[in-house]
TIVEX-967945 format. One line per 10 residues: number of its first residue (from 1); for each residue x, y, z of N, C-alpha, C. Coordinates in pm, whole numbers, plus 50000, padded with zeros to 5 digits. Example, Ala and Ser with C-alpha at 12.3 -4.5 7.8 and 13.67 -1.06 7.14 Angstrom:
2
1> 51319:49431:50780:51230:49550:50780:51320:49670:50780; 51285:49775:50708:51367:49894:50714:51290:50003:50787
This chain:
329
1> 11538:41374:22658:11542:41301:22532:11563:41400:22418; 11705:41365:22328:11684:41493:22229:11589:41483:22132; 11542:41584:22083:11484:41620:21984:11488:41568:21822; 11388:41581:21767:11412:41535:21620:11511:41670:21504; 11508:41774:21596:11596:41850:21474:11757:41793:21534; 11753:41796:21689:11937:41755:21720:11945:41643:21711; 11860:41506:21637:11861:41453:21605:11930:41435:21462; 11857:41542:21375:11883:41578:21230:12042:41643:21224; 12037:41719:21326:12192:41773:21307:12300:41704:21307; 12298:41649:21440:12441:41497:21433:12423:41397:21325
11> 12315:41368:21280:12298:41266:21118:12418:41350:21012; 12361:41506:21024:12421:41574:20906:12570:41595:20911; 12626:41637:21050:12770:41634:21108:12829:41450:21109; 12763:41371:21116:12818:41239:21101:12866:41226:20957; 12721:41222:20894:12774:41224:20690:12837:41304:20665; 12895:41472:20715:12995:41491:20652:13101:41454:20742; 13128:41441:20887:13253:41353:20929:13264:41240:20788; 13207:41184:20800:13232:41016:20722:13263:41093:20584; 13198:41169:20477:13245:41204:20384:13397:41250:20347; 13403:41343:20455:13528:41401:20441:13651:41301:20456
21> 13625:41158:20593:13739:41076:20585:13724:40978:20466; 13605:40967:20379:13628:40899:20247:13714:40939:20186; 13706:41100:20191:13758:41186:20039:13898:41143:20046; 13955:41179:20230:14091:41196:20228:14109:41041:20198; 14087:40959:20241:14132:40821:20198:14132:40803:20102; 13996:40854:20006:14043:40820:19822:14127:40929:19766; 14166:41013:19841:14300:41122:19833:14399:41058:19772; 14442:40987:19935:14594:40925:19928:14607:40826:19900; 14472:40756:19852:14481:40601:19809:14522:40614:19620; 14440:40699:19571:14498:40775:19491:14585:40785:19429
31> 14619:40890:19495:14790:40956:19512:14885:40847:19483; 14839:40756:19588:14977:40621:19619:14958:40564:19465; 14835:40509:19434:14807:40442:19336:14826:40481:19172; 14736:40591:19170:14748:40680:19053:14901:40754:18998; 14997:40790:19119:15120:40872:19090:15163:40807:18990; 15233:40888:18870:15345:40816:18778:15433:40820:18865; 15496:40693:18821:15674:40690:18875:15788:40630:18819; 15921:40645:18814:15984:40595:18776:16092:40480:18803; 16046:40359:18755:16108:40250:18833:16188:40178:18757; 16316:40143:18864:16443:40118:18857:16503:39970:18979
41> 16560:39934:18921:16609:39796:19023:16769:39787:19048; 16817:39778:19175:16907:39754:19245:16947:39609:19248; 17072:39559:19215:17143:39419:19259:17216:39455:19336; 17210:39393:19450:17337:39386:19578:17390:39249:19591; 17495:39209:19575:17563:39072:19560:17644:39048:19719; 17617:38957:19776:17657:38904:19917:17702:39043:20026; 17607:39135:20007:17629:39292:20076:17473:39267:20156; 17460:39299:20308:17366:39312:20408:17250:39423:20342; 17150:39406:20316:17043:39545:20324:16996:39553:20472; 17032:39508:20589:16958:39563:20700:16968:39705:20744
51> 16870:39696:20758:16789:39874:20762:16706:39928:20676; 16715:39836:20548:16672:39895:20403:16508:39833:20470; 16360:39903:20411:16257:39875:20439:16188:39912:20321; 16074:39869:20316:15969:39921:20190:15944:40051:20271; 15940:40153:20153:15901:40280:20217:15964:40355:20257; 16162:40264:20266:16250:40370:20299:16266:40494:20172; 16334:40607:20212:16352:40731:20089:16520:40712:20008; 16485:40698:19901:16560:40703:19772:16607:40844:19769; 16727:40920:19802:16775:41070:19745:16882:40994:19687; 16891:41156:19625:16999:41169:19480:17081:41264:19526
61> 17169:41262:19545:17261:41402:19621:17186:41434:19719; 17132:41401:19839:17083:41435:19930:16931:41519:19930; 16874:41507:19810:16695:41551:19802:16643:41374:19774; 16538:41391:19782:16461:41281:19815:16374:41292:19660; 16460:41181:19594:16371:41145:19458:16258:41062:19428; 16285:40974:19555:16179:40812:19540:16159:40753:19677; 16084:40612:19697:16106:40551:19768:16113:40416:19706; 16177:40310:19851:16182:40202:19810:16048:40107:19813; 16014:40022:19678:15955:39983:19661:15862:39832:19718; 16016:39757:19663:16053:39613:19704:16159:39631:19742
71> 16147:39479:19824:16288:39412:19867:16268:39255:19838; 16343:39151:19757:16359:39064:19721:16487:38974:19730; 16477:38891:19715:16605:38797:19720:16567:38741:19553; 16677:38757:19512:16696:38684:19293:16659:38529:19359; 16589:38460:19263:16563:38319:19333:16633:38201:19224; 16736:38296:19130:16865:38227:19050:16984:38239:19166; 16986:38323:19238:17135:38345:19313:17077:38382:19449; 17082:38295:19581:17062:38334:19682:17146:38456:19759; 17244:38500:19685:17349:38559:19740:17316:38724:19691; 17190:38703:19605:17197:38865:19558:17032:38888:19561
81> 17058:39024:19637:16953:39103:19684:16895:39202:19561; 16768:39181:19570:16708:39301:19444:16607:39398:19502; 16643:39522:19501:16557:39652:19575:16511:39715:19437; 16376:39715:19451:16279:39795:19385:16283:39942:19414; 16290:40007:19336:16264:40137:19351:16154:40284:19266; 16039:40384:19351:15992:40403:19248:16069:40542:19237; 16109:40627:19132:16124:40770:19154:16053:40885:19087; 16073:40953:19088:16013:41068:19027:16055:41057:18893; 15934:41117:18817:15937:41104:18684:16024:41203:18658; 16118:41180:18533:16237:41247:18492:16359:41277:18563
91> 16348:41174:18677:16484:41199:18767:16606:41153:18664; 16710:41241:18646:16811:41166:18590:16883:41085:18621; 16916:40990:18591:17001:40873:18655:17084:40851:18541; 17174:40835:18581:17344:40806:18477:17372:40736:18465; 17436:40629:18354:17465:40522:18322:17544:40493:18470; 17658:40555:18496:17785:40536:18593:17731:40593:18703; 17575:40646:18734:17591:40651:18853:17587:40486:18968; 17609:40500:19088:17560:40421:19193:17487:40415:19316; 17426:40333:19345:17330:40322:19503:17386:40293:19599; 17416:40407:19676:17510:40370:19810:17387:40313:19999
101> 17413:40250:20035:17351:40207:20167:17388:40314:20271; 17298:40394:20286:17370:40511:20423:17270:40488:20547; 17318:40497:20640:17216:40539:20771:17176:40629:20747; 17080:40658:20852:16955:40774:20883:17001:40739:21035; 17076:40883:21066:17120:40903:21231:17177:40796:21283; 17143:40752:21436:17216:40640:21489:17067:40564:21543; 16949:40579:21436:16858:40438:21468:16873:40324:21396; 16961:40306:21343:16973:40198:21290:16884:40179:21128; 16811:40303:21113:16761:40267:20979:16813:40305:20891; 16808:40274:20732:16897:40333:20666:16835:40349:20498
111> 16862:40423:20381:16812:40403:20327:16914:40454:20155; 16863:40473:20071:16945:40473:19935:16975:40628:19878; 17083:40654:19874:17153:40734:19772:17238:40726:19649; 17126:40773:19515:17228:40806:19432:17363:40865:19443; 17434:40818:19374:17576:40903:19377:17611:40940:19226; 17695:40982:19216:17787:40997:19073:17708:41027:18948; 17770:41012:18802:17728:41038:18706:17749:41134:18692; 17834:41115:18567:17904:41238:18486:17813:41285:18382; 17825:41411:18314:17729:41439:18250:17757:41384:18158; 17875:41338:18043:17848:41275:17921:17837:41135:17930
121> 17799:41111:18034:17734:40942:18054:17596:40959:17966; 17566:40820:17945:17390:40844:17887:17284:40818:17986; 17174:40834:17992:17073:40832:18085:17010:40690:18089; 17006:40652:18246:16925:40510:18204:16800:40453:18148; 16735:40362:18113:16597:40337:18073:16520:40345:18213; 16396:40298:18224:16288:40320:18314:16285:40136:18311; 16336:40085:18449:16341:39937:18411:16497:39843:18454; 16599:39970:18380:16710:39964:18446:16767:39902:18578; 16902:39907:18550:16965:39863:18710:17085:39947:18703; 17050:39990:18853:17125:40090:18871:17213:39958:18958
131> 17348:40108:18926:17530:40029:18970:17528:40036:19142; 17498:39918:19208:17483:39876:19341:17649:39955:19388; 17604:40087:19474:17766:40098:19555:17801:39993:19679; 17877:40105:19743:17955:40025:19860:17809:39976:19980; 17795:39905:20090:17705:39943:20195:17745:40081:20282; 17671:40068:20374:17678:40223:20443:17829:40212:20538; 17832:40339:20602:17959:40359:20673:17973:40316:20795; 17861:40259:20830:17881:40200:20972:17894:40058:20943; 17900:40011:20819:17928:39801:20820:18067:39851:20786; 18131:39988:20729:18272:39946:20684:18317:40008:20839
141> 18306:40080:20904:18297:40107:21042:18342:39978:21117; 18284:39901:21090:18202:39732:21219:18280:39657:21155; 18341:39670:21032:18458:39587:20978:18568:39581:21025; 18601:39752:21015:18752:39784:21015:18745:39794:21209; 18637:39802:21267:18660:39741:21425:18667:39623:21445; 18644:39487:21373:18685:39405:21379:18794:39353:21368; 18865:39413:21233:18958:39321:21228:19087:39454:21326; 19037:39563:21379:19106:39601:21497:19129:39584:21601; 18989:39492:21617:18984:39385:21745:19007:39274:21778; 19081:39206:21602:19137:39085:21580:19292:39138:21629
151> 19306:39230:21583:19459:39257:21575:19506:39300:21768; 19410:39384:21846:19426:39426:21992:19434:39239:22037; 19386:39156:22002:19345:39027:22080:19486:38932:22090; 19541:38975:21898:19651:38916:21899:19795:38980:21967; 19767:39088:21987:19843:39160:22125:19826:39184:22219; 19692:39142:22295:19713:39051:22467:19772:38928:22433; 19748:38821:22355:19804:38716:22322:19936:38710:22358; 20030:38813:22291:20138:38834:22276:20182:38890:22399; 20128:38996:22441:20152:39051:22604:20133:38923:22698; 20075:38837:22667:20022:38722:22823:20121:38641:22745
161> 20205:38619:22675:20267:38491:22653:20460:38595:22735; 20445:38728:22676:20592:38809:22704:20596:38833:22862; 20478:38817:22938:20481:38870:23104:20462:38689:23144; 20493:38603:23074:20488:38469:23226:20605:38490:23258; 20632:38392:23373:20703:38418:23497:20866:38384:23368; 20892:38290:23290:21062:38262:23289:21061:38397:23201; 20979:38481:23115:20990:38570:23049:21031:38666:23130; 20943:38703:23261:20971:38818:23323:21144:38821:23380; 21175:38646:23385:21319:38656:23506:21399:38707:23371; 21386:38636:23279:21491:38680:23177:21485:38855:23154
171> 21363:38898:23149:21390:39061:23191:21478:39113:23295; 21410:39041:23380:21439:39112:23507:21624:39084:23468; 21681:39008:23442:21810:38990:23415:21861:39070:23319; 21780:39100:23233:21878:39174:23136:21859:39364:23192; 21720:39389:23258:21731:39519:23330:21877:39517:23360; 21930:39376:23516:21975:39396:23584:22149:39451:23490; 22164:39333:23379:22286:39396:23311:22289:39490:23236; 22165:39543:23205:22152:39681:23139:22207:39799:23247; 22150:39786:23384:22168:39844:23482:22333:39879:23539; 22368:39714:23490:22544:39746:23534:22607:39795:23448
181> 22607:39756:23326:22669:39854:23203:22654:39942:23223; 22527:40106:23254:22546:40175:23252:22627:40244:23372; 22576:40150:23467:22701:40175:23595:22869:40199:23539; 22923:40110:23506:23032:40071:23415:23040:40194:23364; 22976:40200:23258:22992:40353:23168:22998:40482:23228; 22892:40484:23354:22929:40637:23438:23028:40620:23491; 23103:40529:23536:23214:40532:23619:23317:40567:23513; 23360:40506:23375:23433:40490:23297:23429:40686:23234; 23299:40709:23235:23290:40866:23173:23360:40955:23315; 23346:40896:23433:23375:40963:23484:23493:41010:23555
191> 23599:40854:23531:23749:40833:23501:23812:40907:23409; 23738:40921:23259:23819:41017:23112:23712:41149:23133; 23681:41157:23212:23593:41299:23200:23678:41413:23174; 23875:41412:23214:23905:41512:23127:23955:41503:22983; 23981:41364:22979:24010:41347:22848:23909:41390:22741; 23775:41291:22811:23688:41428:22675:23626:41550:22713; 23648:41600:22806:23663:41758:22780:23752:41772:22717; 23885:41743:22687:23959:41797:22646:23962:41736:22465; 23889:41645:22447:23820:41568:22333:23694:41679:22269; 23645:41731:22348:23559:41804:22263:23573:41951:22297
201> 23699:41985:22356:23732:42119:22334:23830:42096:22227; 23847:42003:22174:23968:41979:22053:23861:41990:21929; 23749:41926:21969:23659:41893:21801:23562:42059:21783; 23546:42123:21941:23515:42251:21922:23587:42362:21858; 23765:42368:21883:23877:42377:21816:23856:42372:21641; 23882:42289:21657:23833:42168:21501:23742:42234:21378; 23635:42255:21485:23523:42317:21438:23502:42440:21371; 23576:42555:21464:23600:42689:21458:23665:42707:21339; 23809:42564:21317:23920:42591:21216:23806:42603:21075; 23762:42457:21060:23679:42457:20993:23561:42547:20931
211> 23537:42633:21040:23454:42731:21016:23497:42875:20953; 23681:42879:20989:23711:42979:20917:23756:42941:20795; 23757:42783:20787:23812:42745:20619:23753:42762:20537; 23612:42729:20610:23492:42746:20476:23460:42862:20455; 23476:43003:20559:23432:43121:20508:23552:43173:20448; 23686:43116:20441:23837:43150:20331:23764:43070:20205; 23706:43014:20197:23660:42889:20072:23580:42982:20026; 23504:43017:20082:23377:43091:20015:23418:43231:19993; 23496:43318:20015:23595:43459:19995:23637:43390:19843; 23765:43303:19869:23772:43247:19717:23691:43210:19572
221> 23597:43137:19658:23526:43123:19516:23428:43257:19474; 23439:43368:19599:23354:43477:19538:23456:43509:19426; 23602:43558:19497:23662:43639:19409:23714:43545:19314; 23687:43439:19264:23714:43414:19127:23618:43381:19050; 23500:43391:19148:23339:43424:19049:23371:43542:18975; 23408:43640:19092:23423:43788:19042:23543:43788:18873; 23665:43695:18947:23765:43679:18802:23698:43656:18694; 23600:43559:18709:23494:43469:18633:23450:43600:18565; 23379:43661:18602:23247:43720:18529:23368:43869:18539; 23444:43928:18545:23500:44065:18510:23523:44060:18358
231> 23605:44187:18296:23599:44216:18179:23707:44157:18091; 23820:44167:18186:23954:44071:18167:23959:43994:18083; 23842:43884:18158:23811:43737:18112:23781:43763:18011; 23651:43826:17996:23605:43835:17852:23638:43887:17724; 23738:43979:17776:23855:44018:17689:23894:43919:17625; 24014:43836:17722:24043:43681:17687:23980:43639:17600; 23881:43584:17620:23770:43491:17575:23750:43575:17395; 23743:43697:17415:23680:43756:17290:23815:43720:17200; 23901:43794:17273:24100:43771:17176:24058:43616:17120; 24066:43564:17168:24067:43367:17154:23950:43332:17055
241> 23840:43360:17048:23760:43373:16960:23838:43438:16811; 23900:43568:16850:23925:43643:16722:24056:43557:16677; 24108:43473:16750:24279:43428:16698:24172:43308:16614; 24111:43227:16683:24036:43121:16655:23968:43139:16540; 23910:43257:16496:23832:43306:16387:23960:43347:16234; 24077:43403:16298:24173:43399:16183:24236:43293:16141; 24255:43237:16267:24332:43073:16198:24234:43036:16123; 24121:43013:16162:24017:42970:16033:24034:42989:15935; 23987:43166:15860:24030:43224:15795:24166:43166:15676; 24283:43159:15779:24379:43190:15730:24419:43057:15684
251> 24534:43070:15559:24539:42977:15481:24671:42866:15569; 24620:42784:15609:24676:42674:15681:24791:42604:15634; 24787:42547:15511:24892:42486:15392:24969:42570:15396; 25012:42712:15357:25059:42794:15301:25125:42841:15447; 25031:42833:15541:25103:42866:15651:25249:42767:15693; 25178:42635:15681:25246:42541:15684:25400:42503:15620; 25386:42541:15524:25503:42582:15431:25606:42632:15458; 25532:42759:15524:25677:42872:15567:25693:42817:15677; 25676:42797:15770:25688:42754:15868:25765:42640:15848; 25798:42563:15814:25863:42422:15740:26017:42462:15697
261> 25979:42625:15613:26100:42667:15552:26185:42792:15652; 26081:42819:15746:26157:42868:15851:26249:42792:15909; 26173:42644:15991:26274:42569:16090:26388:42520:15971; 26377:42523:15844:26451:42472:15740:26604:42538:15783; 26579:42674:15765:26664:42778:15781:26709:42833:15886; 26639:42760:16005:26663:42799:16177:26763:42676:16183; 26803:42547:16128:26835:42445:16120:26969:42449:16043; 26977:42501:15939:27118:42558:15900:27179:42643:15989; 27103:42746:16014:27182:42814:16078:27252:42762:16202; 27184:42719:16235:27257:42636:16390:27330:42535:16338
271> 27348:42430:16218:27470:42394:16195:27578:42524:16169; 27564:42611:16113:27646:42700:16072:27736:42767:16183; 27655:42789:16313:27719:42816:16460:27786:42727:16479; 27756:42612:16457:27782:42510:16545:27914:42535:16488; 27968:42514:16309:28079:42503:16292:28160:42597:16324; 28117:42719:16340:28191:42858:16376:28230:42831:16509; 28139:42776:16606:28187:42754:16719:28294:42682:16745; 28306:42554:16682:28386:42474:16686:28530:42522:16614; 28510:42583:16511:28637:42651:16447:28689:42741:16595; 28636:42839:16656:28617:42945:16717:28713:42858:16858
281> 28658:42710:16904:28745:42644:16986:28860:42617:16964; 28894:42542:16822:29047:42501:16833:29101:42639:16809; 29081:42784:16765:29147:42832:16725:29235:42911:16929; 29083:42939:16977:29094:42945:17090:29178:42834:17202; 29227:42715:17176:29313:42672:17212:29477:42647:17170; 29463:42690:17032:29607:42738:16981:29639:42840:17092; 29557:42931:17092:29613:43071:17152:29656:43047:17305; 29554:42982:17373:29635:42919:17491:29722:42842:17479; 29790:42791:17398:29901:42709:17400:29972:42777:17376; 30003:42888:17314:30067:42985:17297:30151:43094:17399
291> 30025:43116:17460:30000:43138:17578:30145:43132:17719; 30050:42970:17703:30121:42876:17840:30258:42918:17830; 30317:42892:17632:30461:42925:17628:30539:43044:17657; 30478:43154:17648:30485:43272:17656:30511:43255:17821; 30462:43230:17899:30410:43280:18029:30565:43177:18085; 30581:43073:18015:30689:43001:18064:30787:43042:18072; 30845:43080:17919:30931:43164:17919:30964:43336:17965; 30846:43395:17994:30856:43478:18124:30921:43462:18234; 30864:43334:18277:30857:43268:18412:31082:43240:18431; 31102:43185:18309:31267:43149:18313:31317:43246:18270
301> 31266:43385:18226:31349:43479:18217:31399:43577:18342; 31216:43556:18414:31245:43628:18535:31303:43565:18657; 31296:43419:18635:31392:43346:18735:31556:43343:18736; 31600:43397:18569:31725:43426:18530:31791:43574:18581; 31630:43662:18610:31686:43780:18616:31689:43787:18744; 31624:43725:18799:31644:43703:19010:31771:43636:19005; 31822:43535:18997:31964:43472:18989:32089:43572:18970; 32104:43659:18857:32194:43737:18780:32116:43871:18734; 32124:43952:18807:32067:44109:18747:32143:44152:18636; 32289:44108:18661:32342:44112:18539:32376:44094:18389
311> 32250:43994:18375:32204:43979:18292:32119:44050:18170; 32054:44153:18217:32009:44266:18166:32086:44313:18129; 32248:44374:18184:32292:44447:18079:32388:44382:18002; 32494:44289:18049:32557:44174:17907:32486:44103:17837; 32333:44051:17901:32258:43918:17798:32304:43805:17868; 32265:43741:17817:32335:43596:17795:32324:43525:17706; 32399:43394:17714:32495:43332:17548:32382:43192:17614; 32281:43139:17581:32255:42991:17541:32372:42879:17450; 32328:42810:17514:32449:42695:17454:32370:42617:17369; 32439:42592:17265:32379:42501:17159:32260:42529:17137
321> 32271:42652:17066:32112:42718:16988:32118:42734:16880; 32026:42702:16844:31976:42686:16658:32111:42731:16568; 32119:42868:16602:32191:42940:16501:32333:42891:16529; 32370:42877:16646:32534:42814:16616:32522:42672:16560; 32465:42577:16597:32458:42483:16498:32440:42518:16334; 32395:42573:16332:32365:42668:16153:32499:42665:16124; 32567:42805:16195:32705:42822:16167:32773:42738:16146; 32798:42658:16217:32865:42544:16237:32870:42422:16090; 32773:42468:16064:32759:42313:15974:32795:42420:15829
């Protein structure tokens, strides 16, 4: 039977067991109760909160500012969800920031992150509603597999309607004339097989020509790049400038003038040929007529002197010439 002092001892080890689990309980009862915090409310409009719990953790860029408080349904709009939230005193929150829905791993729980907010946004009140983001990445995940699994469904659909039996014969038929055409065609390639060898040793031909035209094309346009840009040109170019710069200069009217009284006088003069010329013709055809006579009477002297050599030294007497008629009368 124990004793009255180990009696006394476990009394004293009991009251402080029991003390000490008071303290810690009015610790954290405390703590929970007493903490300042800063509270803020979430609207989610026809968007799932499953996963969201009282007690889930509120981070802000990935540190842990708060937790969630409440969870409510608005009892004006069945369609919109209201999450309580408490956070740490002086957390900043930005007009433009938002509350995004993320998982926590692959248990299915999930809980709230701030996002965004620029710094010259203004800061919200204590009371506020923060800008509800997207839900988490696994409902847009479970979406976009849906309607991928709408779309795979409507292509067995499409596969089980393209494989029944009159679908398959009509294949099987067009294999079969796909099959003979190309028959057709190897036989046909293999009938002109020298024609186009000899078809694309012509366009290989072809090719080569071509290949030395364009490197004669491109020789050319170097060397009249080169014409282009030598000193020649710019010679040119400078002369033409300087003619261009005197005609300016120079008095135009006045130019005009003489020039006027030049062709004036280029214009006489060529009547003036003209008449010399023309004088210069008839006089030049007197002289051939002259001429002709001369050459005629050559012609009957020396036909007189072939006839009669003797003529040279008596002469001869013409009949009825000028001067005996003279006499005569």
């Amino acid at each position: 039977m124990p004793s009255r002092a180990q009696k006394i001892r476990l009394g004293i080890f009991v009251m402080i067991g029991l003390l000490a689990i008071i303290s810690l309980i009015a610790f954290f009862t405390t703590n929970k109760y007493l903490q300042k915090t800063d509270t803020y409310y979430i609207a989610y409009q026809d968007v799932s909160v499953s996963g969201l719990e009282v007690g889930s953790p509120v981070k802000y860029l990935g540190i842990k500012v708060g937790t969630i408080k409440n969870i409510s349904i608005a009892p004006e709009d069945v369609s919109r969800i209201i999450v309580k939230v408490a956070l740490k005193p002086g957390t900043p929150v930005k007009e433009d920031a938002r509350a995004d829905i993320v998982s926590i791993g692959i248990t299915g729980l999930k809980m709230l992150e701030i996002r965004g907010g620029s710094n010259a946004s203004a800061l919200l009140k204590e009371g506020d509603y923060i800008t509800a983001g997207s839900s988490s990445i696994t409902e847009e995940i479970t979406g976009k597999a849906e309607v991928l699994a709408e779309k795979m469904e409507r292509v067995l659909n499409n596969l089980q309607k393209f494989t029944q039996p009159e679908n398959l014969d009509k294949i099987t038929q067009m294999a079969e004339r796909a099959s003979a055409s190309f028959e057709k065609m190897d036989a046909m390639i293999s009938e002109n097989r020298r024609g186009v060898q000899a078809t694309v040793r012509s366009v290989t031909s072809i090719a080569v020509r071509l290949d030395t035209t364009s490197q004669l094309l491109y020789e050319s346009v170097s060397r009249i790049n080169q014409i282009v840009r030598s000193d020649t040109v710019e010679q040119i170019l400078a002369s033409t400038r300087d003619i261009s710069r005197k005609l300016k200069e120079a008095d135009l009217e006045q130019l005009i003038q003489e020039l006027g009284e030049v062709v004036n006088r280029t214009n006489r003069l060529l009547i003036q040929i003209d008449h010399d010329l023309e004088r210069g013709s008839l006089d030049f055809l007197s002289s051939m007529s002259q001429l002709k006579t001369t050459l005629e009477n050559l012609n009957q002297a020396s036909r007189l002197i072939e006839e009669d050599p003797s003529v040279l030294i008596r002469g001869t007497k013409f009949k009825s010439t000028p001067d005996e008629q003279l006499k005569r009368k």
